[in-house]
Structures are given as C-alpha cells and as structure tokens.
C-alpha positions as CSV (number, residue, x, y, z in Angstrom):
1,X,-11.6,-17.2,-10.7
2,X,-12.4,-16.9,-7.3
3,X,-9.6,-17.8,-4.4
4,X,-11.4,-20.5,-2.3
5,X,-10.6,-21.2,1.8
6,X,-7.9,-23.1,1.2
7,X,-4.7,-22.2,1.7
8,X,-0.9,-23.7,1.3
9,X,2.5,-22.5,3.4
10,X,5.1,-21.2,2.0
11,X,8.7,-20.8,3.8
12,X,9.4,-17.2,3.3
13,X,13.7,-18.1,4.1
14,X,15.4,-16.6,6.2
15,X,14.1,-13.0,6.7
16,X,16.4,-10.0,6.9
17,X,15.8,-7.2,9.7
18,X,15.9,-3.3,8.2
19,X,14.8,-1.7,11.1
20,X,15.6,-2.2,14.8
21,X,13.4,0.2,16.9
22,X,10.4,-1.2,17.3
23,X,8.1,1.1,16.7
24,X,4.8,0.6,14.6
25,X,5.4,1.4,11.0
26,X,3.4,1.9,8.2
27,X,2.8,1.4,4.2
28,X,6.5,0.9,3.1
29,X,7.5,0.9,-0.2
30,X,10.9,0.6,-2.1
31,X,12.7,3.2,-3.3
32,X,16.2,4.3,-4.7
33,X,16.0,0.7,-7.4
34,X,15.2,-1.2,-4.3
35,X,18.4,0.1,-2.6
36,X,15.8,1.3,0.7
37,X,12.7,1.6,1.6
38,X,10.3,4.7,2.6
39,X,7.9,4.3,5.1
40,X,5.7,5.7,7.6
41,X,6.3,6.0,11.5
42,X,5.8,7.9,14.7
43,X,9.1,10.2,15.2
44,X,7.9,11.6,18.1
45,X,4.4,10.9,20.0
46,X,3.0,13.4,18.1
47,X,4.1,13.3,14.5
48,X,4.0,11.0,11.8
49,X,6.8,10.7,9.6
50,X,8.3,9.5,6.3
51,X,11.4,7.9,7.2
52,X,13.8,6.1,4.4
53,X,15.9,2.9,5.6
54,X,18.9,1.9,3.4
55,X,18.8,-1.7,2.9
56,X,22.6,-2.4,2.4
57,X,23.8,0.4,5.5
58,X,20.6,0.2,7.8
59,X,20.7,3.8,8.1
60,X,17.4,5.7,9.0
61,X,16.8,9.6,7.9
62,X,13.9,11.4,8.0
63,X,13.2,11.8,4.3
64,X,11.4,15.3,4.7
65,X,13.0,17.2,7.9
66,X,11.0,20.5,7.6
67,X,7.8,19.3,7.9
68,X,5.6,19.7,10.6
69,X,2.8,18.1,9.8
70,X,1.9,14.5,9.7
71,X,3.1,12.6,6.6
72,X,2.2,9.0,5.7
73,X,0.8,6.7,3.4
74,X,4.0,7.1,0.7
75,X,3.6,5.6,-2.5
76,X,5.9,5.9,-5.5
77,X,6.4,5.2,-9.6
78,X,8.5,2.8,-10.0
79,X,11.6,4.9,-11.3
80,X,10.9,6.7,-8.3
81,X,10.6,10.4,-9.7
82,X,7.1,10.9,-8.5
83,X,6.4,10.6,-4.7
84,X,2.6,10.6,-3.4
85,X,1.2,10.7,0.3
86,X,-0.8,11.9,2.3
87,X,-0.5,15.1,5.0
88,X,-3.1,16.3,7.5
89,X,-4.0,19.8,7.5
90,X,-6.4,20.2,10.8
91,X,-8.1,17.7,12.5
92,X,-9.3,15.2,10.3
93,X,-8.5,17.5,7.5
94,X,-6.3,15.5,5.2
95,X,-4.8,16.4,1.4
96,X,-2.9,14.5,-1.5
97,X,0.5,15.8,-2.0
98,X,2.2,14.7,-5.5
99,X,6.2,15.5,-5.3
100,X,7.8,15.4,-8.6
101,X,11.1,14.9,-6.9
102,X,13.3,14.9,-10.5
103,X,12.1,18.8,-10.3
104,X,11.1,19.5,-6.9
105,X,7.3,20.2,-7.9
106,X,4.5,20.0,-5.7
107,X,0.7,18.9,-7.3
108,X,-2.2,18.4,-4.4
109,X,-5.8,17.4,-4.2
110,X,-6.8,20.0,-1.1
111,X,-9.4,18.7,1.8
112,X,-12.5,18.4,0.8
113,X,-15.1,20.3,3.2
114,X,-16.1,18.2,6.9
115,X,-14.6,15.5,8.3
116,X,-13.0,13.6,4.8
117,X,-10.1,12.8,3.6
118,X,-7.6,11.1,1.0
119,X,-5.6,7.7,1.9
120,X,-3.5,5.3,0.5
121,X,-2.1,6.7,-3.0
122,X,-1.3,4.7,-5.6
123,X,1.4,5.8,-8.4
124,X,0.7,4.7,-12.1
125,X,3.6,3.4,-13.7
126,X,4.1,6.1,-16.4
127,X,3.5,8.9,-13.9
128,X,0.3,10.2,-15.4
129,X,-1.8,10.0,-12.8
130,X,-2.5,9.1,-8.8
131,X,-5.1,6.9,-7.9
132,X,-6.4,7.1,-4.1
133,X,-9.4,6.4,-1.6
134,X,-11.8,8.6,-0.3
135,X,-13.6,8.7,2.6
136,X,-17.5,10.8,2.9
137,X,-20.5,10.0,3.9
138,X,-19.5,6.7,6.0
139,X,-18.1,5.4,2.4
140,X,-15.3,5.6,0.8
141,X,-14.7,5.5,-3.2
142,X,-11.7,5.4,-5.7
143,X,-11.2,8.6,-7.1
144,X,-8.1,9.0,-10.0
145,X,-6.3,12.5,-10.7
146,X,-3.5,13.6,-12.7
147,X,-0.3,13.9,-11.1
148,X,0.0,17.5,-12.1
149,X,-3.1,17.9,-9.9
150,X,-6.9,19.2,-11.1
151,X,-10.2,17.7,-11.2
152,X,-10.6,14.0,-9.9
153,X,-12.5,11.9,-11.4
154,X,-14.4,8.9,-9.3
155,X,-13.4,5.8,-10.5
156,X,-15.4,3.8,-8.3
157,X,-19.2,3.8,-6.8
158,X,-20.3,1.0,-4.7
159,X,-22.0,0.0,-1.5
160,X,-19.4,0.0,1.7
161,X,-15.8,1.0,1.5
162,X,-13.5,0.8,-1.5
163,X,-9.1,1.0,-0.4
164,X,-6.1,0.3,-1.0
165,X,-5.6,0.4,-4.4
166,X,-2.8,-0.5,-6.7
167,X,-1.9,-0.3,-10.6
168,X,-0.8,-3.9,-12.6
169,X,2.7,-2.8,-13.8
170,X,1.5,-2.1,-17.2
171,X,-1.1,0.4,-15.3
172,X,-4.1,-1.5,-16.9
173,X,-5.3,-2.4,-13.9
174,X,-6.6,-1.9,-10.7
175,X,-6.5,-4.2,-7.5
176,X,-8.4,-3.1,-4.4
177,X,-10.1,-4.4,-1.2
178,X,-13.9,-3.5,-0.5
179,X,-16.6,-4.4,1.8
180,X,-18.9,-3.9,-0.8
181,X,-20.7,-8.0,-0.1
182,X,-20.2,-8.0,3.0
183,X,-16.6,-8.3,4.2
184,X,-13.2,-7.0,2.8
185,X,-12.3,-8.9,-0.2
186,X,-10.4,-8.1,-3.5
187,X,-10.9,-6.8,-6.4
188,X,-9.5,-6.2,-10.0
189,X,-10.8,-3.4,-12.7
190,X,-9.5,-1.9,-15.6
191,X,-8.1,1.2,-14.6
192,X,-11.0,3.6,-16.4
193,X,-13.2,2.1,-13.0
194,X,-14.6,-0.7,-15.7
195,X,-15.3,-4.4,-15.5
196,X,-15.1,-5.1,-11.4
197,X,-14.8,-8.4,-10.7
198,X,-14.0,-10.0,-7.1
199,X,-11.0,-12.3,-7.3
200,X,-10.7,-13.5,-3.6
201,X,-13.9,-15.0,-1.1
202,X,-13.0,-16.2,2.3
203,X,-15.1,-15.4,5.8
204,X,-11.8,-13.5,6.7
205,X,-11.3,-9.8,5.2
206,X,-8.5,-9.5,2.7
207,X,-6.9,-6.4,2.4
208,X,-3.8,-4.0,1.0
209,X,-3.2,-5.9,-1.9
210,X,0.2,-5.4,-4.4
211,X,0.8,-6.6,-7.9
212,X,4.1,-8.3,-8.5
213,X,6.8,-6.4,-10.8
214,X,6.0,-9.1,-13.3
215,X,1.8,-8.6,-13.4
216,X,1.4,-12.4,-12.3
217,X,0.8,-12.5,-8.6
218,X,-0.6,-10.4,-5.7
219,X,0.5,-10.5,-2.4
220,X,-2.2,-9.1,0.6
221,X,-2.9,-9.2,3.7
222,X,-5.5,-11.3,5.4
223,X,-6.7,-12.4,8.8
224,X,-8.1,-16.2,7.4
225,X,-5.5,-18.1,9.4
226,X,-6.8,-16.0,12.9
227,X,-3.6,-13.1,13.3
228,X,-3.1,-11.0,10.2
229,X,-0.8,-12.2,7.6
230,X,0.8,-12.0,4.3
231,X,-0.4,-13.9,1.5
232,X,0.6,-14.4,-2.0
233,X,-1.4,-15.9,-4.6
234,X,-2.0,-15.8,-8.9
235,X,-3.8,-12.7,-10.3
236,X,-6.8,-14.4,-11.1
237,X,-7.0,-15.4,-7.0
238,X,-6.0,-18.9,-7.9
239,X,-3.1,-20.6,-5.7
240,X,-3.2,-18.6,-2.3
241,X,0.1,-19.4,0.0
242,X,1.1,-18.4,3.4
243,X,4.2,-16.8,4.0
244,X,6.0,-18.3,6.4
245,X,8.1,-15.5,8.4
246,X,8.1,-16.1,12.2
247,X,6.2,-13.0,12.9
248,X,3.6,-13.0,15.5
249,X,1.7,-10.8,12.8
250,X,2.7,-9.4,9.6
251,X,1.4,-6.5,7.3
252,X,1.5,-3.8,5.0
253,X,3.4,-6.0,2.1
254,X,5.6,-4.2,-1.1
255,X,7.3,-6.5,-3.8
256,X,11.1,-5.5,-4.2
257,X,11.3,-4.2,-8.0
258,X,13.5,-8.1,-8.5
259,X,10.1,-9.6,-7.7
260,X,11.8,-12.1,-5.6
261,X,11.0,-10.6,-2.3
262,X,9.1,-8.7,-0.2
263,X,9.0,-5.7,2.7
264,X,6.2,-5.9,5.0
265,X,6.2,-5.2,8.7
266,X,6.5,-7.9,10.9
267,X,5.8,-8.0,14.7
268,X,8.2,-10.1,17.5
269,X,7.7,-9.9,20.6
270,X,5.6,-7.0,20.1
271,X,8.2,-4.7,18.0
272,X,7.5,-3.8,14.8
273,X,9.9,-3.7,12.5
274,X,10.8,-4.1,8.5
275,X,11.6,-7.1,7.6
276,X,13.0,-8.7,3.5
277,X,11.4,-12.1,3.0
278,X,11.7,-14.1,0.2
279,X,8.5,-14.5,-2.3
280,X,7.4,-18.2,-3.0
C-alpha cells in the first residue's frame, strides 16, 4: 500500500529537552536500555563528535575522547554491544568502523579508492552484520557486511541514490529512502536486497526512516507539510500522522526501545537540540 498526500496531526505531549546547547546535532540513537542517547555533533569548529546524553542526569561526555578524527553517523544493536559509524580518514576519505564494545574489538570496511565513502550504518538486531550506503559514481547503493568485517556484498542496484537504511526488529527487513522515481521516497525489502517495493508517494521527499521496536510503524522525515518534519505512519505506508512538537523543524527521528517515544532533533529559535516526544 502506498501512503497517499494526506496526512493527520498528532499531539506529540509535552516534549522533554536532553540537550541545552544549541548546536546542530546529528543521527541520535538510544543507548544504555534507553537510559541516553548517542549522537553526533560539532565539539569544536573543526571536529565531529559522538557525544552520549543521559536522559535521567542530562549529563553530556564525549563517548570516544582519543579520537581525532571526525566520528558520526552512530548506530547500534539493540542490546547495545555492537557500535557502528562512520570516521573520515582524508578528505572525503571515509571508513566503517564496527566496535564490539562487550570486548573492545574493532571490524572496518576501509575507503574505497577517489572521492567515496560509507554513511549511515545500520545495526542488525542479532549483531551479524552492518548494513550501510555507499556513495560512487554520482550514486549511491546498499551494501551489507559482517560485523566482523570482510567482503561487502551490494544489496542494492538502482537508478539515483539509495540511504538511510534500517533493519525491522526481527532483521527481515529493510526500510530505505531512494530517489530512484524521481524524488526521495521509501522503501521496504527483504534484507537479502529482494522484493523492493515503494511504500510512501508524495511530491515531497521522504527520508531517514526507523522501524518501531514492535515492527508495526515507521517514523521519517519528510518535507510534505513545507519545513521538515517527523512523521509516523503503519509499515505498509498506510495512516501517515504529523507529530506535533513545537519545533520550527524537526529531524533525524529514533524510537525509544518502550516504543512509546521518540528522539529526534528539534529546532527553536534556531537551536538545535534533543528532544523525547511522545509516539501517537
């Protein structure tokens, strides 16, 4: 089923501030049982970090002080033992890191040659394997690799770019966005690259999208009410609602592992900052 134009508001509560600086932020995702959140942001004007937030303290650490290269695009499994992101190497030189953090392990997928480069990791649930977008050619593609590193293999082989990709909690599935008719729109697969099928159609691009804990809704971002947005909607695309937050903008959505609420980064006044919001 595809999700048509129409769309419904839903009162997202009373939202909860994590973070108070103001700075852009990027990609976050829960960690610790939902007990905080990692994420991505600026420490310094010239690197990008992985922070970690606690949700019931508000405290902010930098979760890996030694490095000195730019880190972002986290993703983890969801008993968080397996870390993924991404981490330049040179200029427009980026690798896969894969952190088994129970052991303190270290997997990659190196550059590839030229100007290309790995983004936005996702974790399969029983740790097996990474799946992630890659960028050649002036296209990008899914590739999947095991977590203990090795060969990729290309999951995905269309016209435009494929992104953003996320597992269904019982890692048969894939969601992603593409442009491959046209504008960005969404996408679900089984998880060997198999039966594609486009879920959303709207004029507006939808992007980042994120399976509940539970398998039965998505939430995504999408521009179709003019400012970008979070959205929530069935599976099968059917039932698309609005959250309702009071941000000017808001992005980069994660369902809490209760499947009740959300993260997602949410502009005011033009901070950006995390925000909790209830699901609908």
């Amino acid at each position: 089923m595809l999700a048509s134009a129409c769309t419904s508001v839903a009162s997202a509560g009373e939202p909860v501030q994590l973070t108070r600086d103001g700075t852009l932020k990027y990609s976050p995702k829960f960690a610790d049982g939902g007990k905080s959140v990692i994420y991505a942001r600026f420490a310094d004007t010239t690197l990008l970090r992985l922070m970690k937030v606690g949700l019931a303290d508000g405290k902010v650490e930098i979760l890996n002080p030694s490095a000195t290269k730019n880190e972002f695009d986290p993703a983890l499994s969801p008993d968080g033992r397996l870390l993924a992101f991404v981490q330049t190497r040179g200029l427009l030189s980026l690798a896969l890191v894969m952190r088994d953090l129970e052991n303190n392990r270290d997997a990659e997928v190196p550059p590839a040659q030229g100007l290309a480069g790995m983004r936005s990791p996702a974790v399969a649930p029983d740790k097996s394997r990474v799946v992630y977008s890659f960028a050649e050619d002036a296209r990008q593609k899914l590739y999947v690799v095991s977590a203990q590193g090795g060969t990729p293999k290309m999951l995905t082989d269309g016209k435009g770019l494929d992104n953003w990709p996320g597992f269904s909690p019982d890692g048969s599935q894939i969601v992603f966005g593409s442009s491959r008719d046209g504008n960005f729109e969404l996408y679900l697969m089984h998880s060997d690259g198999t039966d594609v099928r486009r879920i959303t159609n709207h004029p507006s691009e939808d992007k980042r999208p994120s399976f509940s804990p539970d398998g039965k809704r998505i939430a995504f971002t999408s521009r179709r009410d003019g400012e970008p947005h979070v959205y929530v909607m069935n599976a099968d695309g059917s039932d698309v609602r609005r959250l309702e937050t009071g941000g000017e903008t808001d992005d980069y959505a994660a369902w809490h592992p209760d499947g009740r609420r959300l993260v997602l980064v949410s502009e005011r006044e033009g901070k950006h900052d995390l925000y909790l919001v209830d699901a609908p």
